[in-house]
C-alpha positions as CSV (number, residue, x, y, z in Angstrom):
1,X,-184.1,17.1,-23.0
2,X,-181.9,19.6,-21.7
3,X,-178.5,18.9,-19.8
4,X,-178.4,19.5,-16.1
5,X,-175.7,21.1,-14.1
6,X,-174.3,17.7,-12.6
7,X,-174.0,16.5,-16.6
8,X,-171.4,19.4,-17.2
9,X,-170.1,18.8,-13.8
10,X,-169.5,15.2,-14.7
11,X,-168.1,15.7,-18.5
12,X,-165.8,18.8,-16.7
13,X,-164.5,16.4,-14.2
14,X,-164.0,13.5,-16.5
15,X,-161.8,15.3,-18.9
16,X,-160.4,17.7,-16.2
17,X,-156.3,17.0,-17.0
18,X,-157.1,18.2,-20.8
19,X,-155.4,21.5,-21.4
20,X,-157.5,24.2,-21.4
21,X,-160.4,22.5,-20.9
22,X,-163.4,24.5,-22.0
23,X,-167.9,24.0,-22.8
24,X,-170.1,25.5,-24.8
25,X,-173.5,24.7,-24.7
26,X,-175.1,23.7,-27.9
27,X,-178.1,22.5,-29.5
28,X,-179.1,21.0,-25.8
29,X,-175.8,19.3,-25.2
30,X,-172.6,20.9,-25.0
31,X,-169.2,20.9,-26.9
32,X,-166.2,20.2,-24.7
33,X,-162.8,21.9,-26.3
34,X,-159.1,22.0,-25.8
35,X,-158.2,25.6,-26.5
36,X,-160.4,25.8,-30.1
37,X,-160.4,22.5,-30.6
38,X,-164.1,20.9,-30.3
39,X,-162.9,16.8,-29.1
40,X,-166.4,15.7,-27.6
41,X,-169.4,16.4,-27.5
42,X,-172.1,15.7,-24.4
43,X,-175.2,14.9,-26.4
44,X,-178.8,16.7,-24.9
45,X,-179.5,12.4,-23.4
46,X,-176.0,12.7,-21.6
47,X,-174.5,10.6,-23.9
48,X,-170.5,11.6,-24.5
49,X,-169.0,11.7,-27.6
50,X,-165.4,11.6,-29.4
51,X,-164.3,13.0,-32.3
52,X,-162.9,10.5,-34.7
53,X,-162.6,11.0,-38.3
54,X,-162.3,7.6,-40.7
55,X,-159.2,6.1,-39.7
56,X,-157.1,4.3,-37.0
57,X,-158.5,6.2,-33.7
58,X,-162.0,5.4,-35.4
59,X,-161.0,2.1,-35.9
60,X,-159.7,1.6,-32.2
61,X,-163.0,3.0,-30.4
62,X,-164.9,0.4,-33.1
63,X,-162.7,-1.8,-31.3
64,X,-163.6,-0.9,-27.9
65,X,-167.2,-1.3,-28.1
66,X,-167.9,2.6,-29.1
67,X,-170.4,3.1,-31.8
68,X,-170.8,6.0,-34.8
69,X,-173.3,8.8,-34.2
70,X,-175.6,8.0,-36.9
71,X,-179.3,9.4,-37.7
72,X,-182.0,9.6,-40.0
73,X,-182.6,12.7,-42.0
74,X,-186.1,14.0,-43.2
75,X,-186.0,12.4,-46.1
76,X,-185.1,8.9,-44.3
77,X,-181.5,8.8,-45.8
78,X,-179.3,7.5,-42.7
79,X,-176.2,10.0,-42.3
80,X,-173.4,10.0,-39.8
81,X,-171.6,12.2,-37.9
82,X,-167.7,11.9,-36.7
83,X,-168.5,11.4,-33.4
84,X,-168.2,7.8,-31.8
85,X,-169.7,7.1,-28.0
86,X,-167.3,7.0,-25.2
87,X,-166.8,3.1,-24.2
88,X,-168.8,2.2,-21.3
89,X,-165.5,1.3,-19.5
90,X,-164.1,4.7,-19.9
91,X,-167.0,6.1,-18.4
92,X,-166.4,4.4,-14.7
93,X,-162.1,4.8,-15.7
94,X,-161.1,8.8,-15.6
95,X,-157.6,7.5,-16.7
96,X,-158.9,6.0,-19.4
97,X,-161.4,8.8,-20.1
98,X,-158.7,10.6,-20.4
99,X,-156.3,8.3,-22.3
100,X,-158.9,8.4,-25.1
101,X,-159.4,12.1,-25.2
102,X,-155.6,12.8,-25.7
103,X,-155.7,10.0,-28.9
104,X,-158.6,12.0,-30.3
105,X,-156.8,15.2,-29.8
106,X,-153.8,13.7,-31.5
107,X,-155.6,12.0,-34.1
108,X,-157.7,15.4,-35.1
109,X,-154.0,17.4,-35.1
């Protein structure tokens, strides 16, 4: 699956007050970037994506409901990604959207 045009719309809009706010498409879903800093990711299902490394902003999206990308390789080892889902919540709450993308930018300085 392939993302449409309203996807990007959608992930543009949501995290429109980041400072310059760039996409790149990429394996069918798209990077979303603060200057050259990748903070999210738009998966090719639609689902969004914040960058959080182990630690407290990890810990705080655990918190909030947010799960860890996690998949099973070829050889049926399970392996994760530091990438946690965007809480439902923030998904229907811009200012929260937002909120969250400026902790994951501050947590990845």
């Amino acid at each position: 699956m392939s993302l449409s045009a309203a996807d990007i719309a959608f992930a543009k809009e949501l995290f429109n007050d980041i400072p310059h706010l760039t996409t790149r498409r990429m394996f069918g879903g798209l990077g979303i970037y603060s200057g050259d800093t990748i903070f999210a990711l738009m998966r090719s299902d639609g689902q969004i994506l914040l960058k959080a490394q182990d630690g407290p902003f990890a810990d705080q999206l655990a918190a909030q409901g947010s799960e860890k990308w996690t998949y099973t390789r070829k050889n049926g080892k399970g392996s994760s990604m530091p990438y946690w889902s965007l809480p439902d919540a923030a998904l229907d709450d811009p200012d929260r959207a937002m909120a969250l993308a400026r902790d994951a930018l501050r947590a990845l300085d």
